[in-house]
Structure formats: C-alpha cells, structure tokens
mmJSON file of the N, C-alpha and C atoms, coordinates in Angstrom:
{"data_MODEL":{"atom_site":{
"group_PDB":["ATOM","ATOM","ATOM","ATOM","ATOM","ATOM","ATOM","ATOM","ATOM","ATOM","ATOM","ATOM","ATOM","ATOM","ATOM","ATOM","ATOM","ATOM","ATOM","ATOM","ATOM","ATOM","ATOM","ATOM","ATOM","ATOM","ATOM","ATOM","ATOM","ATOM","ATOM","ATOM","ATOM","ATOM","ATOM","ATOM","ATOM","ATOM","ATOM","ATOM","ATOM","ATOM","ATOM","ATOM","ATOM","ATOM","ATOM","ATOM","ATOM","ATOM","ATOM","ATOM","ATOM","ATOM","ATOM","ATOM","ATOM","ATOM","ATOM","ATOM","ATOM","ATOM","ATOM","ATOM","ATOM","ATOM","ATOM","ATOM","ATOM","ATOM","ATOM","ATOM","ATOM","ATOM","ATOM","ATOM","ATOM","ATOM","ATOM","ATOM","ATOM","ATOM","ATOM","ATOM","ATOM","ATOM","ATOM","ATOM","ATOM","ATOM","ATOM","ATOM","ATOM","ATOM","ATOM","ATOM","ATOM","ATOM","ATOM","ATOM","ATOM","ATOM","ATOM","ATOM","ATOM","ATOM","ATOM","ATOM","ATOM","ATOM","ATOM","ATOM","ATOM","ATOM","ATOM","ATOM","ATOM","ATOM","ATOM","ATOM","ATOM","ATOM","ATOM","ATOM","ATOM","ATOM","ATOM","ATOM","ATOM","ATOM","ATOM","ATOM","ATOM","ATOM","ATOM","ATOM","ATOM","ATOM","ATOM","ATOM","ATOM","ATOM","ATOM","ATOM","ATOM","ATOM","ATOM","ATOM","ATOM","ATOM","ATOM","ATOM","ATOM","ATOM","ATOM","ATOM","ATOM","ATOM","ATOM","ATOM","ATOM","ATOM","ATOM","ATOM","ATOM","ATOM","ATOM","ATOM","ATOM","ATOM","ATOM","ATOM","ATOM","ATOM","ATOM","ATOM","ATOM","ATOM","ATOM","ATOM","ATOM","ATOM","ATOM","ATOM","ATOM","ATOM","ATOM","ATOM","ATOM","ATOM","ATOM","ATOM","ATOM","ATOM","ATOM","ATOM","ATOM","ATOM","ATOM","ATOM","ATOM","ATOM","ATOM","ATOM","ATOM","ATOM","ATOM","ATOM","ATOM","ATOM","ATOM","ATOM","ATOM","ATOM","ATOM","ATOM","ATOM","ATOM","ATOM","ATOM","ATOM","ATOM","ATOM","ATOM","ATOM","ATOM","ATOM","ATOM","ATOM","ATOM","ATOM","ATOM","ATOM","ATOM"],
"id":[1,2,3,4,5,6,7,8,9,10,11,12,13,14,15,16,17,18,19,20,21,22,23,24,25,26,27,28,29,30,31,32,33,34,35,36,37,38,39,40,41,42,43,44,45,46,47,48,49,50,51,52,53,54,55,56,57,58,59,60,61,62,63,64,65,66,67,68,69,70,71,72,73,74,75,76,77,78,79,80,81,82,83,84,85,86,87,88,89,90,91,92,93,94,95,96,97,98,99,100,101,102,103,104,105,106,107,108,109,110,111,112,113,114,115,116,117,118,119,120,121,122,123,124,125,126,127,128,129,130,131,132,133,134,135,136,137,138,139,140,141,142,143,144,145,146,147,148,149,150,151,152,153,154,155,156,157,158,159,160,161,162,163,164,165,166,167,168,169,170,171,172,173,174,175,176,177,178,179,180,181,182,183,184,185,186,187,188,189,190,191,192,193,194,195,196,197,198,199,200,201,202,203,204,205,206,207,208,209,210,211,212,213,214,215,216,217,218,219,220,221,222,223,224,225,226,227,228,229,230,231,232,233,234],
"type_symbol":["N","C","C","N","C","C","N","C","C","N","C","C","N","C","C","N","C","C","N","C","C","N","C","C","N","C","C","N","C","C","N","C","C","N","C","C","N","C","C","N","C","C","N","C","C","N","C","C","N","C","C","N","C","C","N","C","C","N","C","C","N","C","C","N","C","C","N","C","C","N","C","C","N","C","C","N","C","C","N","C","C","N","C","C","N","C","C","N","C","C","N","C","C","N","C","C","N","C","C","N","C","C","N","C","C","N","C","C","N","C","C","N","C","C","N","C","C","N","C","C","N","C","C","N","C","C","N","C","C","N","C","C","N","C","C","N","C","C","N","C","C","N","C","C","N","C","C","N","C","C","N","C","C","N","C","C","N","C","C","N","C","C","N","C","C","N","C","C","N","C","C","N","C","C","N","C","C","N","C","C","N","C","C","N","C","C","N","C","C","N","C","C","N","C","C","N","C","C","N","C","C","N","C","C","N","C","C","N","C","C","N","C","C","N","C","C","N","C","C","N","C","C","N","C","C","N","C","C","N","C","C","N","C","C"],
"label_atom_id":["N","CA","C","N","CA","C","N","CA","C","N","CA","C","N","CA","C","N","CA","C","N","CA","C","N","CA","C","N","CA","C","N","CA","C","N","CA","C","N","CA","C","N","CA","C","N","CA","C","N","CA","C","N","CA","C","N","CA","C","N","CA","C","N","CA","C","N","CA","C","N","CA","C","N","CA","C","N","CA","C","N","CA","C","N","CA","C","N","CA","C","N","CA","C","N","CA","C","N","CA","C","N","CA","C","N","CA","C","N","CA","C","N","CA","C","N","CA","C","N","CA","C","N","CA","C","N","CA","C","N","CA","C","N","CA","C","N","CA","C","N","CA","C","N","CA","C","N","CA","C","N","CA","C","N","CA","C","N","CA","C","N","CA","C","N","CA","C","N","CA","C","N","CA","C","N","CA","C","N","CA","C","N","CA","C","N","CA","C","N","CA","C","N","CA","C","N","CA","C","N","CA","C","N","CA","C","N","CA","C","N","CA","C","N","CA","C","N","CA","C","N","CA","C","N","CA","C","N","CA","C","N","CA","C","N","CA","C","N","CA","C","N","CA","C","N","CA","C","N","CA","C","N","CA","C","N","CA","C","N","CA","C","N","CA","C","N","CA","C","N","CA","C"],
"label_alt_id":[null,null,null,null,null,null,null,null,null,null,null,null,null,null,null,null,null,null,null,null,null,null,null,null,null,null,null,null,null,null,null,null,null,null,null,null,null,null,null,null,null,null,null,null,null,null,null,null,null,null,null,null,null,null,null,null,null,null,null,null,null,null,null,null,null,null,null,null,null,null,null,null,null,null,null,null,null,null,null,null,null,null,null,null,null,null,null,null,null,null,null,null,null,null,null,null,null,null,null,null,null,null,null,null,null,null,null,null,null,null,null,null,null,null,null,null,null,null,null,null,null,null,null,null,null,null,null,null,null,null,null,null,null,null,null,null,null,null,null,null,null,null,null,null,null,null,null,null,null,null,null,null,null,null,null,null,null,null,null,null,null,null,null,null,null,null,null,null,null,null,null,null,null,null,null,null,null,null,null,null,null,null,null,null,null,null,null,null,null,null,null,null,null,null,null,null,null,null,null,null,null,null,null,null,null,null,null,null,null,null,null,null,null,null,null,null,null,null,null,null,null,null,null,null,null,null,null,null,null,null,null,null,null,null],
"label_comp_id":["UNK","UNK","UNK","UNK","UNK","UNK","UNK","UNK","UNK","UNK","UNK","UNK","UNK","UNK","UNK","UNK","UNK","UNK","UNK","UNK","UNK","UNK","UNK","UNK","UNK","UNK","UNK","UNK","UNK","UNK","UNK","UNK","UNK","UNK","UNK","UNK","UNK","UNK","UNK","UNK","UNK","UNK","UNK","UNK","UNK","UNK","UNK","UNK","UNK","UNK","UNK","UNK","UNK","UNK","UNK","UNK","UNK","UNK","UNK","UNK","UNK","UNK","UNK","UNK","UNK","UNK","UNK","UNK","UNK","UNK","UNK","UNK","UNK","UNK","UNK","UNK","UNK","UNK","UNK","UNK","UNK","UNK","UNK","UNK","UNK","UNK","UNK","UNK","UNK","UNK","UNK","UNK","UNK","UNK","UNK","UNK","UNK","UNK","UNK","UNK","UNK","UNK","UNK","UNK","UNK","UNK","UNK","UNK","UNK","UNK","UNK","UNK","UNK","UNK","UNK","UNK","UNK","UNK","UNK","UNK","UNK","UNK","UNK","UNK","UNK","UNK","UNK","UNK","UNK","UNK","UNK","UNK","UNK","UNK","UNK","UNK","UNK","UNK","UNK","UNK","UNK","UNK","UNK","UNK","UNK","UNK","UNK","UNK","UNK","UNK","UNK","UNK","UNK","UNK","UNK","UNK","UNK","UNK","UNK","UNK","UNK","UNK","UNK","UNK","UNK","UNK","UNK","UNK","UNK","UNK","UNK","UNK","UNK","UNK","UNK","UNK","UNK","UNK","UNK","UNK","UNK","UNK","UNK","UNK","UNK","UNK","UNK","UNK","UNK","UNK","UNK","UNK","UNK","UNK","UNK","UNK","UNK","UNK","UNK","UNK","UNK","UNK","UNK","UNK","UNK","UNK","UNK","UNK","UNK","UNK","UNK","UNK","UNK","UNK","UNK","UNK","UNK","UNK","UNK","UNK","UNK","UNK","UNK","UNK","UNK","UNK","UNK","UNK","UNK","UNK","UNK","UNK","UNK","UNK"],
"label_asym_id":["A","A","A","A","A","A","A","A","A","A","A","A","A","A","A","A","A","A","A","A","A","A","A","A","A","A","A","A","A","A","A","A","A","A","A","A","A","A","A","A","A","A","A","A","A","A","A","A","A","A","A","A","A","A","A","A","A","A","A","A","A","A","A","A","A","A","A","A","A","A","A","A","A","A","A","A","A","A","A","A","A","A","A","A","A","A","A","A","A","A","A","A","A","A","A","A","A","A","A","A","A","A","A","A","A","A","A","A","A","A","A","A","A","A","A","A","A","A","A","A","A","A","A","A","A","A","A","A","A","A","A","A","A","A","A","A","A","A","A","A","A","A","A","A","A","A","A","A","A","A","A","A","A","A","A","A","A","A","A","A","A","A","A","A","A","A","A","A","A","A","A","A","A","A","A","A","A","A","A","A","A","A","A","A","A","A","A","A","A","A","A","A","A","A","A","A","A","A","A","A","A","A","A","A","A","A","A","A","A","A","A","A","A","A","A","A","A","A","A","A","A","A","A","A","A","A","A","A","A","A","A","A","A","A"],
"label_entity_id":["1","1","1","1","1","1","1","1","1","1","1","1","1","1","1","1","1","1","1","1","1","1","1","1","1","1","1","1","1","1","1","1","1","1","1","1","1","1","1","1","1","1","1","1","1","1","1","1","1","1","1","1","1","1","1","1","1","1","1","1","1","1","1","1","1","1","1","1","1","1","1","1","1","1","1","1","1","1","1","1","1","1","1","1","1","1","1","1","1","1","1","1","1","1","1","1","1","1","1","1","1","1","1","1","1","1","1","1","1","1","1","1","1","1","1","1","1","1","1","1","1","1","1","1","1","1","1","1","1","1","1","1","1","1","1","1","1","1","1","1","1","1","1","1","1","1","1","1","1","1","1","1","1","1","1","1","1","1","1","1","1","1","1","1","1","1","1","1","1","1","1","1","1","1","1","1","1","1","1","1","1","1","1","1","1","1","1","1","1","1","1","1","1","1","1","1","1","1","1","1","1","1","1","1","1","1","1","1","1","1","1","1","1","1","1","1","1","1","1","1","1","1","1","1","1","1","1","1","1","1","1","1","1","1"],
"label_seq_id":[1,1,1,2,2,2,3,3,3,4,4,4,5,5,5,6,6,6,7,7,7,8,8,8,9,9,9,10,10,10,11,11,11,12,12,12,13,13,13,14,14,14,15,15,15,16,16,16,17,17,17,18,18,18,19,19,19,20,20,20,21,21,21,22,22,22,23,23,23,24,24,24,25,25,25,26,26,26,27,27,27,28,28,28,29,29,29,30,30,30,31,31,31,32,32,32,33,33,33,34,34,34,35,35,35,36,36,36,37,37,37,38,38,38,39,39,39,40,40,40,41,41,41,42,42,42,43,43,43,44,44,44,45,45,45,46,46,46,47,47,47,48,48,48,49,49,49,50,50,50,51,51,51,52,52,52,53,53,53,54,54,54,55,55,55,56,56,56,57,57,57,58,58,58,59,59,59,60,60,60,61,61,61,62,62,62,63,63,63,64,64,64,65,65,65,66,66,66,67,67,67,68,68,68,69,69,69,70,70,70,71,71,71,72,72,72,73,73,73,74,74,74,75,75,75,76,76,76,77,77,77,78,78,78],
"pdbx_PDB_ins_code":[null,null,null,null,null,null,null,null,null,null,null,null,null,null,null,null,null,null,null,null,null,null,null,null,null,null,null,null,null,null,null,null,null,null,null,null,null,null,null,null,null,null,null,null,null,null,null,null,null,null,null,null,null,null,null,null,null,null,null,null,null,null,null,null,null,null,null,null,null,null,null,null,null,null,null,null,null,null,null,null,null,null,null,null,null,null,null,null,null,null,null,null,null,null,null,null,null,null,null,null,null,null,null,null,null,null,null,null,null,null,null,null,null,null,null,null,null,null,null,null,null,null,null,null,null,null,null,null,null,null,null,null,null,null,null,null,null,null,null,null,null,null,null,null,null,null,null,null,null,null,null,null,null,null,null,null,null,null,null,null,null,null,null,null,null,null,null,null,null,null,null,null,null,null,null,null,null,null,null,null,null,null,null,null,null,null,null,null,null,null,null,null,null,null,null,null,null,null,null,null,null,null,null,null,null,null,null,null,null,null,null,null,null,null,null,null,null,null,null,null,null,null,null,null,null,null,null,null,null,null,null,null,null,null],
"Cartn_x":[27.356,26.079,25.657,24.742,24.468,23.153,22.668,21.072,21.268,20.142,19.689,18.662,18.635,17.402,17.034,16.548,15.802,14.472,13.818,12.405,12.517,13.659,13.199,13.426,14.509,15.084,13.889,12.973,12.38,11.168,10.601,9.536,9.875,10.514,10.795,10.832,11.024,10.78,9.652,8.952,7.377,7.204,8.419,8.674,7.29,7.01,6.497,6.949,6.763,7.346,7.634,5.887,5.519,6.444,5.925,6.419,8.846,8.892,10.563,10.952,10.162,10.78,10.601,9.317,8.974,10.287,10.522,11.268,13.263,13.335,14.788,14.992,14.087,13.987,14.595,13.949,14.632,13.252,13.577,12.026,11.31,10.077,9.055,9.67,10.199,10.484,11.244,12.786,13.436,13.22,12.155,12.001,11.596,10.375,9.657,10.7,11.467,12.081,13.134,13.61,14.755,13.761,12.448,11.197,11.218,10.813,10.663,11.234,12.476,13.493,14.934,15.538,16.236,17.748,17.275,18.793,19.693,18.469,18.813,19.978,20.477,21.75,21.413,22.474,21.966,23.273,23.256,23.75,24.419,25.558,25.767,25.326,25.094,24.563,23.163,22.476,20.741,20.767,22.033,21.618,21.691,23.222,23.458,22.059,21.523,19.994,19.264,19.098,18.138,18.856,19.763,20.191,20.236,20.204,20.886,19.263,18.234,16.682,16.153,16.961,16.515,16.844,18.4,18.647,20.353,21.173,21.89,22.879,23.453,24.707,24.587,25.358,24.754,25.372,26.053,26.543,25.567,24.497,23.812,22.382,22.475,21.606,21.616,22.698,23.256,23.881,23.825,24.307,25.301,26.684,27.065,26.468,25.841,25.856,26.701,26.878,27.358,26.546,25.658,25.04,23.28,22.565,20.842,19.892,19.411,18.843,17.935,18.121,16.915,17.218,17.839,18.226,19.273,18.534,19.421,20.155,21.727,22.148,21.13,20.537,20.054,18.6,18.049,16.967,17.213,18.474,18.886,19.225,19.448,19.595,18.343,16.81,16.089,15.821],
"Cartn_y":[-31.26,-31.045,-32.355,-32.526,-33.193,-33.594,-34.867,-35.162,-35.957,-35.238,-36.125,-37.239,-37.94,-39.44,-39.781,-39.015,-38.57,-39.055,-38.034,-39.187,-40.293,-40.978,-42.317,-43.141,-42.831,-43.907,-43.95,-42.15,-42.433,-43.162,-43.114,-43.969,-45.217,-45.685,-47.101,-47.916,-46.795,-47.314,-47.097,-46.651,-45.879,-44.658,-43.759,-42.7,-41.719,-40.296,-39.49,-38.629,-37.187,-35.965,-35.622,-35.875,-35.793,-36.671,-38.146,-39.101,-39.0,-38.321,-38.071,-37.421,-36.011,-34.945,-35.129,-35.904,-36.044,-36.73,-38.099,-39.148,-39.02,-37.928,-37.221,-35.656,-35.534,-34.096,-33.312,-33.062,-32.103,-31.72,-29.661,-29.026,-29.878,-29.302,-30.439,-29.526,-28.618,-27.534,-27.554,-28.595,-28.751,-30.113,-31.04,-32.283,-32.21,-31.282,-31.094,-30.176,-29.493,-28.954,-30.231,-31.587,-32.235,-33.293,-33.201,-34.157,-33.699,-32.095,-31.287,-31.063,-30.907,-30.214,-30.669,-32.194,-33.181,-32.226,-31.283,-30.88,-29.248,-29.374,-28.15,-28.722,-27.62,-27.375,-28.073,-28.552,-29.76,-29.673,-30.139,-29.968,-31.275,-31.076,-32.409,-33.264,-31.973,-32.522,-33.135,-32.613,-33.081,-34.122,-34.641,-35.455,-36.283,-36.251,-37.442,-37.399,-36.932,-37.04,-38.1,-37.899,-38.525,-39.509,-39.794,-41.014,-42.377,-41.912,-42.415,-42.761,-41.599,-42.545,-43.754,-43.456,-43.988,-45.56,-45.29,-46.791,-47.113,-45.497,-45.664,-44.77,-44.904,-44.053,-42.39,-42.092,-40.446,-40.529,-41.296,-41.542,-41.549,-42.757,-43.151,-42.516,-41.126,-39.991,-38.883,-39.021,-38.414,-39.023,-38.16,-38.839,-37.798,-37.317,-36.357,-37.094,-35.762,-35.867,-34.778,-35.015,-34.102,-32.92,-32.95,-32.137,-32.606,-31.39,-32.155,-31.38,-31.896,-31.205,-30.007,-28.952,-28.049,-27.414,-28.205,-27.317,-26.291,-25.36,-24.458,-24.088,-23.656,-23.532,-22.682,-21.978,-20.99,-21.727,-22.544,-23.104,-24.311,-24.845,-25.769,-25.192,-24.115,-23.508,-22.762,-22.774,-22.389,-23.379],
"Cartn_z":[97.418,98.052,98.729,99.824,100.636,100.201,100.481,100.315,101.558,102.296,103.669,103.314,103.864,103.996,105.136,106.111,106.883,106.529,105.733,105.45,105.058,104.175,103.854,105.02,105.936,107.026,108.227,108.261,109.246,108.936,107.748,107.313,107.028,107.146,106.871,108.348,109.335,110.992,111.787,110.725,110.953,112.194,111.726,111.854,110.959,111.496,111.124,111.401,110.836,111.275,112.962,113.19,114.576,115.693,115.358,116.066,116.055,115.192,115.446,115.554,115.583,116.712,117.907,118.655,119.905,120.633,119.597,119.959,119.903,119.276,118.956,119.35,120.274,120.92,119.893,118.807,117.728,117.121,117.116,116.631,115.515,115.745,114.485,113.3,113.465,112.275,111.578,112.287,111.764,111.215,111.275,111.198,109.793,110.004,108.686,107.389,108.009,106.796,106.007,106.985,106.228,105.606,105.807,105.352,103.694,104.204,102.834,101.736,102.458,101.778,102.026,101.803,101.732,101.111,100.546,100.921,101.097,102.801,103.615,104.666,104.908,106.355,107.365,107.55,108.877,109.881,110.896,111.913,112.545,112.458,113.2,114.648,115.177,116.84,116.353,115.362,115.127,114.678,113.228,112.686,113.792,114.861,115.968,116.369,117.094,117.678,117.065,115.448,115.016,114.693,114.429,113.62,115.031,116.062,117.884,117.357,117.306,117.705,116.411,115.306,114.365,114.163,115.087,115.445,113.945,113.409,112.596,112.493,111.718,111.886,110.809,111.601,110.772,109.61,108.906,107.562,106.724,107.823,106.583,105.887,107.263,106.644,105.688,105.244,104.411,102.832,101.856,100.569,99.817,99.662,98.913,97.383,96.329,95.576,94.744,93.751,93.092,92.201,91.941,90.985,91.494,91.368,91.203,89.991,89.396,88.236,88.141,88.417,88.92,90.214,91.155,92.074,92.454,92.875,92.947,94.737,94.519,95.693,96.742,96.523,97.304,98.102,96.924,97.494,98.716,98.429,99.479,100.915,100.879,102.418,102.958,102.054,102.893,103.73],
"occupancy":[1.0,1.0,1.0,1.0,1.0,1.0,1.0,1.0,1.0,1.0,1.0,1.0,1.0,1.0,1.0,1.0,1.0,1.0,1.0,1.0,1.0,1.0,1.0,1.0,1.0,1.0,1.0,1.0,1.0,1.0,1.0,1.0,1.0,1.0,1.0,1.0,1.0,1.0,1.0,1.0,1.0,1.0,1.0,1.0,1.0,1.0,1.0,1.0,1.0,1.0,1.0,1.0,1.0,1.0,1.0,1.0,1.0,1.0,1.0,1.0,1.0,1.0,1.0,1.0,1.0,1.0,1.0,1.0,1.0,1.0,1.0,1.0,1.0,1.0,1.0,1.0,1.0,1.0,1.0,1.0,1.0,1.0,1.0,1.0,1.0,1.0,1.0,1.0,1.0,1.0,1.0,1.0,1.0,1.0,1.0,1.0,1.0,1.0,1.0,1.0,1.0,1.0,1.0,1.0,1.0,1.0,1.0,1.0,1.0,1.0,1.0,1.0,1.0,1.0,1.0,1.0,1.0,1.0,1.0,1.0,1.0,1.0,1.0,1.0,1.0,1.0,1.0,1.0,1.0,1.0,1.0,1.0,1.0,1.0,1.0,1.0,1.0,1.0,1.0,1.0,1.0,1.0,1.0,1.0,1.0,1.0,1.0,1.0,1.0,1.0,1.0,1.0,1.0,1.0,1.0,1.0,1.0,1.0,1.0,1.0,1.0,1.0,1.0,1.0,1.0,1.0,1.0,1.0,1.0,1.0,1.0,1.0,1.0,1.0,1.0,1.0,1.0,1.0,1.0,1.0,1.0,1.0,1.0,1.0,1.0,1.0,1.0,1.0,1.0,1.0,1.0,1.0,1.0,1.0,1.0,1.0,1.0,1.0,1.0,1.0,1.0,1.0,1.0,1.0,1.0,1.0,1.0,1.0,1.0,1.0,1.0,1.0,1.0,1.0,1.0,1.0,1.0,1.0,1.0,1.0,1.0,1.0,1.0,1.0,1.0,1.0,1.0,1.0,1.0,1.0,1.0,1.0,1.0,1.0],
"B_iso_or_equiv":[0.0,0.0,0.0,0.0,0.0,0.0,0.0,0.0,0.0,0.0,0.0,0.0,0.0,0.0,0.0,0.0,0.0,0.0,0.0,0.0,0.0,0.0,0.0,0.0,0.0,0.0,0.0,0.0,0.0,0.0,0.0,0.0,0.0,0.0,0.0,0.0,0.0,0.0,0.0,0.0,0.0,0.0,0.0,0.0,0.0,0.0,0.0,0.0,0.0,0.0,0.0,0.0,0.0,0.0,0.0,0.0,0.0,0.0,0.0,0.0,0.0,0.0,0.0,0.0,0.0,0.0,0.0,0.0,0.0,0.0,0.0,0.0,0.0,0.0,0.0,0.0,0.0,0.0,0.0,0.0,0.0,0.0,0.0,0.0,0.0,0.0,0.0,0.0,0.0,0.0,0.0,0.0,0.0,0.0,0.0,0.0,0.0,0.0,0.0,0.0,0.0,0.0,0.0,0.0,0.0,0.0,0.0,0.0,0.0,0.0,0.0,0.0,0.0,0.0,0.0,0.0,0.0,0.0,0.0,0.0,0.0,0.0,0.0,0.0,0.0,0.0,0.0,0.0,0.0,0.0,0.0,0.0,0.0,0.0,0.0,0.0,0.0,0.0,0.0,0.0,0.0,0.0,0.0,0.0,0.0,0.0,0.0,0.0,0.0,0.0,0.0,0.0,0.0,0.0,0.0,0.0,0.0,0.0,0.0,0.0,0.0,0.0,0.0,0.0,0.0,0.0,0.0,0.0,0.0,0.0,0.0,0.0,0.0,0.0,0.0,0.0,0.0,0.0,0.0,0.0,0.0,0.0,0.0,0.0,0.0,0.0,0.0,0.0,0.0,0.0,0.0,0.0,0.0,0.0,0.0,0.0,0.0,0.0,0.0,0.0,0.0,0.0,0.0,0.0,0.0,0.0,0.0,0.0,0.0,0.0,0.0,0.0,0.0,0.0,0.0,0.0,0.0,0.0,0.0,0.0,0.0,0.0,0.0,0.0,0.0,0.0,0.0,0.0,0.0,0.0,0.0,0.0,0.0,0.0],
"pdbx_formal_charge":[null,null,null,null,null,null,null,null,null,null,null,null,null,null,null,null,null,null,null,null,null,null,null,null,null,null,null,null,null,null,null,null,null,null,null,null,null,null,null,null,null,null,null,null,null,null,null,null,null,null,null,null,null,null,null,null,null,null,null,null,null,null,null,null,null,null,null,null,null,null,null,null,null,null,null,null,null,null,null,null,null,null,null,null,null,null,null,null,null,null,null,null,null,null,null,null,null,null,null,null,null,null,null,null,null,null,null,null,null,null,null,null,null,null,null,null,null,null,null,null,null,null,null,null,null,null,null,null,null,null,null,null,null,null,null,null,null,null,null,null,null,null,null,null,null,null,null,null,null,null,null,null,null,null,null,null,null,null,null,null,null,null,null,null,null,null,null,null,null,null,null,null,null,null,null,null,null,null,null,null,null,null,null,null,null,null,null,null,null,null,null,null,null,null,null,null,null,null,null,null,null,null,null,null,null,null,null,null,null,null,null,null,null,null,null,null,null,null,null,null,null,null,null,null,null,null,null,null,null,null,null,null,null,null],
"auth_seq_id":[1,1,1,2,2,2,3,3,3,4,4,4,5,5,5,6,6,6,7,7,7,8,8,8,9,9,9,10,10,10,11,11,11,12,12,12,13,13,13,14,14,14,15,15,15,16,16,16,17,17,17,18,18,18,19,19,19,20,20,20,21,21,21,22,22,22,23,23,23,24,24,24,25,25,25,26,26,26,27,27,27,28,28,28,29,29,29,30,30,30,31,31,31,32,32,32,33,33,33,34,34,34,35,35,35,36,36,36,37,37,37,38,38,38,39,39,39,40,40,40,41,41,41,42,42,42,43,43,43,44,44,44,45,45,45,46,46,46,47,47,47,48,48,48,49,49,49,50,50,50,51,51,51,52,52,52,53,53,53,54,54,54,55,55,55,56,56,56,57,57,57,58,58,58,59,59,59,60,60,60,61,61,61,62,62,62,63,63,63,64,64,64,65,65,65,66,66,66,67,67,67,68,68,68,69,69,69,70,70,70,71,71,71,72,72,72,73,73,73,74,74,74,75,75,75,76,76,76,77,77,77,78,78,78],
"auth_comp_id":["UNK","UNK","UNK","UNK","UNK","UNK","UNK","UNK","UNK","UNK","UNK","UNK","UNK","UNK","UNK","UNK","UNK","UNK","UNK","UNK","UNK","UNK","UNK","UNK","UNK","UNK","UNK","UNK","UNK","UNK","UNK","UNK","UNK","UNK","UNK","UNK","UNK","UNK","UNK","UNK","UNK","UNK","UNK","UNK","UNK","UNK","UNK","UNK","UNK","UNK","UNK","UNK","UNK","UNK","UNK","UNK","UNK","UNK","UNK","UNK","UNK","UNK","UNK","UNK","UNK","UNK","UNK","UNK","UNK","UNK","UNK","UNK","UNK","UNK","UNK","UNK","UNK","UNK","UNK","UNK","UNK","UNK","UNK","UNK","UNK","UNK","UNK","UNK","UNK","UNK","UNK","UNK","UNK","UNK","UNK","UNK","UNK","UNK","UNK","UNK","UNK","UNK","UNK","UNK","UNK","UNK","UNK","UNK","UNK","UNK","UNK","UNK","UNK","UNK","UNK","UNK","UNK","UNK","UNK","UNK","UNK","UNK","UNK","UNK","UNK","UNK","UNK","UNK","UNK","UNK","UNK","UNK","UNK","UNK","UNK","UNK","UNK","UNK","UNK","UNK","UNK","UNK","UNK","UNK","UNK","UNK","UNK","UNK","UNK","UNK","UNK","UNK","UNK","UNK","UNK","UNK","UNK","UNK","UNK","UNK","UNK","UNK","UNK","UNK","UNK","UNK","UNK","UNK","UNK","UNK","UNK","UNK","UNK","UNK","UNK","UNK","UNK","UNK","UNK","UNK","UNK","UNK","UNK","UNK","UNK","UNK","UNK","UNK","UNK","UNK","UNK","UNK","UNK","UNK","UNK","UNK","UNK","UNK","UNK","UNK","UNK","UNK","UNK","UNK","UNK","UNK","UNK","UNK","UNK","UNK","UNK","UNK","UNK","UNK","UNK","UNK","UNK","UNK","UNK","UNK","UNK","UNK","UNK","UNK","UNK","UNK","UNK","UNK","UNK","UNK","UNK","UNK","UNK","UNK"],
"auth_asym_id":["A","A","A","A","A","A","A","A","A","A","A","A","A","A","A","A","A","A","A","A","A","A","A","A","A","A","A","A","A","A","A","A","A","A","A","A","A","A","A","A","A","A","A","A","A","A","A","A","A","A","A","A","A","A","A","A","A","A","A","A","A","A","A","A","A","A","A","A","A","A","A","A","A","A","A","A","A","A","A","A","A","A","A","A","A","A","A","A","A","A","A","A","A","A","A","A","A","A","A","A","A","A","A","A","A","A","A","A","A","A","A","A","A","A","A","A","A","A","A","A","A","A","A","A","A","A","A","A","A","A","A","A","A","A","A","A","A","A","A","A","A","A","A","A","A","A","A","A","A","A","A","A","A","A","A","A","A","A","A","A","A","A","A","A","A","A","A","A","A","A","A","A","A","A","A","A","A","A","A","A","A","A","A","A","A","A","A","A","A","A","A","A","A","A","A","A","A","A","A","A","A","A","A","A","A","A","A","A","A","A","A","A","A","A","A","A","A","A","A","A","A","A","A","A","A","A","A","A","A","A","A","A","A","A"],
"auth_atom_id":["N","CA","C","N","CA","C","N","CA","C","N","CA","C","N","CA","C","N","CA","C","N","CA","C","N","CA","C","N","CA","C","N","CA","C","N","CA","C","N","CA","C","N","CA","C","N","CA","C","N","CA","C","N","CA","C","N","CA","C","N","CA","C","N","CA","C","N","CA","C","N","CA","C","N","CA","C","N","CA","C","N","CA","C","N","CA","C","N","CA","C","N","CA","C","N","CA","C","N","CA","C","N","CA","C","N","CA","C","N","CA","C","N","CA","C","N","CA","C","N","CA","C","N","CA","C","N","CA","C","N","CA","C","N","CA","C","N","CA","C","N","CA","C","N","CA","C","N","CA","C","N","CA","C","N","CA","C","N","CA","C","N","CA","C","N","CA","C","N","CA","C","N","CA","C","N","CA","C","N","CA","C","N","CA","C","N","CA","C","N","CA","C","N","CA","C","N","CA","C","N","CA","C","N","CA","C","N","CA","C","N","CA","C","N","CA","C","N","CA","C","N","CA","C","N","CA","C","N","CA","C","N","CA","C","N","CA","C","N","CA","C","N","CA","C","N","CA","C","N","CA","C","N","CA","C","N","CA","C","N","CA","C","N","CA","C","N","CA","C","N","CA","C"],
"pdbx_PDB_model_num":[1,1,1,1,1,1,1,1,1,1,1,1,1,1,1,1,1,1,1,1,1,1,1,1,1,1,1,1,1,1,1,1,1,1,1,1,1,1,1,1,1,1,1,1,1,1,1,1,1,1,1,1,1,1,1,1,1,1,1,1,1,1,1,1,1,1,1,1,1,1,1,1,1,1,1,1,1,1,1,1,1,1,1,1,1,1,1,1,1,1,1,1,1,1,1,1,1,1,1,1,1,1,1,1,1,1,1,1,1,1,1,1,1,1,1,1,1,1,1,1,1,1,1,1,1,1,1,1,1,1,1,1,1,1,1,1,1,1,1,1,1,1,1,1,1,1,1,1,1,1,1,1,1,1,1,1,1,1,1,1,1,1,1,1,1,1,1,1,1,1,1,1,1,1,1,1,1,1,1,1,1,1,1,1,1,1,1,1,1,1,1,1,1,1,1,1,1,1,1,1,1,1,1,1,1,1,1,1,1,1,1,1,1,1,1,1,1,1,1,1,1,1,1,1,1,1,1,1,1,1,1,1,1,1]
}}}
C-alpha cells in the first residue's frame, strides 16, 4: 500500500488545498481527497503535476508501507 505526502510536502511550501490545485492544474477534488485521504489512488500523470509544482520528485510523494492499523483496503480507494 502506498501513503502519499502530498499534504505534508505541500504545507511545508505553504501550499494549501486551494493554492495547489490552482498552481498544478489538478481538480481541487482531487487535491483535497490526497489531503484527506493519504492513501487513495493516484495517478502518475497528477502526482508528476504536483510534485514538478512542488519543486520534487514523485518518489518523494509517496511512501510504500506495508500494513496501516485500522485501515481498511476499501476505504483507501474512496
């Protein structure tokens, strides 16, 4: 399983939901869901988007983990 860091990378550049979809032409919808929900389906063309505005490599938006306590597969793909 995948954990995105999306919110932490974009807040740490004083990124907001708003301000990095505008700035990575990628829906606020999908902005807010990898905000929300760190480990939904992601796309490689998006992460390139955001990671190009964020100023990093799409590696480093991402984390395989192995296991998460409570989560369940099903909830990660809403």
């Amino acid at each position: 399983m995948l954990l995105l860091h999306v919110k932490k990378l974009a807040e740490e550049r004083g990124y907001n939901m708003s301000t990095l979809s505008r700035a990575s032409d990628v829906s606020f919808t999908t902005i807010k869901r990898y905000f929300k929900k760190p480990f939904s389906y992601a796309t490689t063309d998006t992460l390139e988007k955001i990671a190009l505005t964020l100023g990093v490599e799409v590696g480093d938006l991402v984390e395989r983990v192995s296991d998460v306590p409570g989560q369940k597969i099903s909830d990660a793909k809403q």
